[in-house]
C-alpha positions in Angstrom: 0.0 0.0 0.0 1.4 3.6 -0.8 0.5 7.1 0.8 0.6 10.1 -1.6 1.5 12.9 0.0 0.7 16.3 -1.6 1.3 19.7 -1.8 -0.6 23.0 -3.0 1.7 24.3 -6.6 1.2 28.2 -6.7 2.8 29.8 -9.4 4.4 33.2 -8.8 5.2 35.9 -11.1 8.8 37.5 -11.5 8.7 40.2 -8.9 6.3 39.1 -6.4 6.9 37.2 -3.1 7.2 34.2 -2.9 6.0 32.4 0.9 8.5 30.5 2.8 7.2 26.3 2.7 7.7 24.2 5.8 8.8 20.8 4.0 6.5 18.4 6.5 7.7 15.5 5.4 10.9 16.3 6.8 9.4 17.8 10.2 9.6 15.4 14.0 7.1 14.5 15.2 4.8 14.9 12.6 2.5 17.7 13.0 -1.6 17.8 12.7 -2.7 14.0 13.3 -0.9 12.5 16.4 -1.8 13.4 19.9 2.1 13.8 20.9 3.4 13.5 24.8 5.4 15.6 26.4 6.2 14.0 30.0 6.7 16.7 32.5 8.2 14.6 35.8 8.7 16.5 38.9 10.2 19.2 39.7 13.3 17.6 41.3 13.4 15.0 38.3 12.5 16.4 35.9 11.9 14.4 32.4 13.9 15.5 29.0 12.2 17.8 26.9 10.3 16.9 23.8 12.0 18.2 20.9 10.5 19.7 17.6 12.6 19.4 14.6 12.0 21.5 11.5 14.9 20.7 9.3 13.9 21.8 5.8 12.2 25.5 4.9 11.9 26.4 1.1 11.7 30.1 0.4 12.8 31.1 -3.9 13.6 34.3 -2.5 17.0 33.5 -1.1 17.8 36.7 -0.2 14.5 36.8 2.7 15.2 36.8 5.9 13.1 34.2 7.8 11.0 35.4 11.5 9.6 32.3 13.2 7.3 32.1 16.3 6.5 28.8 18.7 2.9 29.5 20.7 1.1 27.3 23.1 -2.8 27.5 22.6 -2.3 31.0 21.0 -4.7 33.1 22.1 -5.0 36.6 20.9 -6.8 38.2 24.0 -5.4 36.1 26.8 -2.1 38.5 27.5 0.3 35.1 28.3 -1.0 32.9 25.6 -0.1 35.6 23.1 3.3 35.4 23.4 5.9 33.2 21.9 7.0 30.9 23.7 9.8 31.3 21.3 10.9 33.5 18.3 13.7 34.0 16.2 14.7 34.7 12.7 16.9 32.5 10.0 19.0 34.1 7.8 19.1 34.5 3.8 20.1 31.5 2.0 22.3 30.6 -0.9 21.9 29.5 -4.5 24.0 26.5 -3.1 21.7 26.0 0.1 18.0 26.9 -0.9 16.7 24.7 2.7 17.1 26.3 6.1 16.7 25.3 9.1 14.7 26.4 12.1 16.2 25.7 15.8 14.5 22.1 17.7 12.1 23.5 19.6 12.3 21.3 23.8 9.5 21.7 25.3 9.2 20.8 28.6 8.5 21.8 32.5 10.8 24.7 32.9 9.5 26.3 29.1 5.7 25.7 30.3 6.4 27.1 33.8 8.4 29.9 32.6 6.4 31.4 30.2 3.1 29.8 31.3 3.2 30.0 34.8 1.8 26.8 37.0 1.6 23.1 35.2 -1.9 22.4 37.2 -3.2 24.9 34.1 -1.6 22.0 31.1 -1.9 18.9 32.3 -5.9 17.8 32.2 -6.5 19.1 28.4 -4.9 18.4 24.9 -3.1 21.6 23.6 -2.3 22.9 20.6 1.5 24.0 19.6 2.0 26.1 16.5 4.9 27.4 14.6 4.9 30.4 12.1 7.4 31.4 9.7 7.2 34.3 7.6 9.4 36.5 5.3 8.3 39.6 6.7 9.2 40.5 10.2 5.6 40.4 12.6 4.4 44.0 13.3 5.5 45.0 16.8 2.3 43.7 19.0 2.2 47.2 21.1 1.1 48.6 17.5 -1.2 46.2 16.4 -5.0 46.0 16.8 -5.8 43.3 20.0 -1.9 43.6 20.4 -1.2 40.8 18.3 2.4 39.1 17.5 0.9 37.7 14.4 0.4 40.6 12.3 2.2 41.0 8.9 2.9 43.9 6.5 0.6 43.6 3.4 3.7 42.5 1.4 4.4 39.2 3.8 3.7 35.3 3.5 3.9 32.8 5.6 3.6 28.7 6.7 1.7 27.8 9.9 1.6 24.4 11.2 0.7 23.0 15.0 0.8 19.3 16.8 -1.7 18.5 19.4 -0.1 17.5 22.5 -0.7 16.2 25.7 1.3 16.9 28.9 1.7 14.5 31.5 3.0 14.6 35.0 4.8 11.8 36.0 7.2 10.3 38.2 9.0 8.3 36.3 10.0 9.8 32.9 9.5 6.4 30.8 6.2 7.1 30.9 4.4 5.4 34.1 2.4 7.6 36.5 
């Protein structure tokens, strides 16, 4: 039996845009379809993080800058969820080496509890976590309607996916509660 994995073509005139691609086949864990686990352990033990990998992004414009933003259960109105949990940018690429590469992503007790605040708040529900990149930097949330991060000038593109995860408190990280 065979899976066909497909992709949307767009075709883009000389002179326009183009929007950086997230090559998913590449991407661990694979995003969208699997609940993934992240095992929190205690604070004195605590488990190792679970790691995002995004090896491959496509942009023809070489010469882009890519801005990239990690968010747990965005929420434009909730003034934590709104923030990246991380964010950074990737720089221009070359003729020779069109695929960049976007930090792993860990996530684990310390990211939740330091950006989040307490774990009691993740560990009953299924969450979403997202990455956007874009070729435009994100308009400075103080300056946006709603304050939010994800606000790009007319001119920008980008690639959005997210995993569903679920995080588990446990006291012994191979899995058992």
């Amino acid at each position: 039996m065979a899976c066909l994995d497909t992709q949307s073509v767009s075709i883009y005139e000389p002179g326009e845009n183009s929007p950086p691609t997230i090559q998913v086949r590449s991407v661990s864990p694979q995003p969208g379809q699997n609940l993934v686990q992240v095992l929190l352990g205690s604070s004195e033990d605590a488990c190792p993080p679970t790691e995002f990998s995004i090896p491959e992004v496509s942009d023809l414009d070489l010469d882009d800058t890519l801005y990239y933003q990690w968010f747990l259960d965005y929420e434009v109105t909730d003034a934590l969820r709104k923030n990246p949990l991380k964010s950074g940018t990737i720089p221009p690429s070359t003729p020779l080496q069109r695929m960049r590469t976007i930090p792993t992503f860990s996530l684990d007790r310390d990211v939740l509890i330091s950006n989040l605040g307490p774990l009691n708040a993740f560990t009953d529900d299924t969450h979403i976590l997202e990455l956007y990149v874009a070729d435009r930097p994100y308009s400075d949330p103080r300056f946006t309607e709603d304050n939010d991060p994800l606000v790009l000038p007319e001119d920008g593109n980008e690639d959005h996916m997210y995993w569903l995860i679920e995080m588990l408190e446990v006291s012994d990280c191979g899995g058992e509660e």
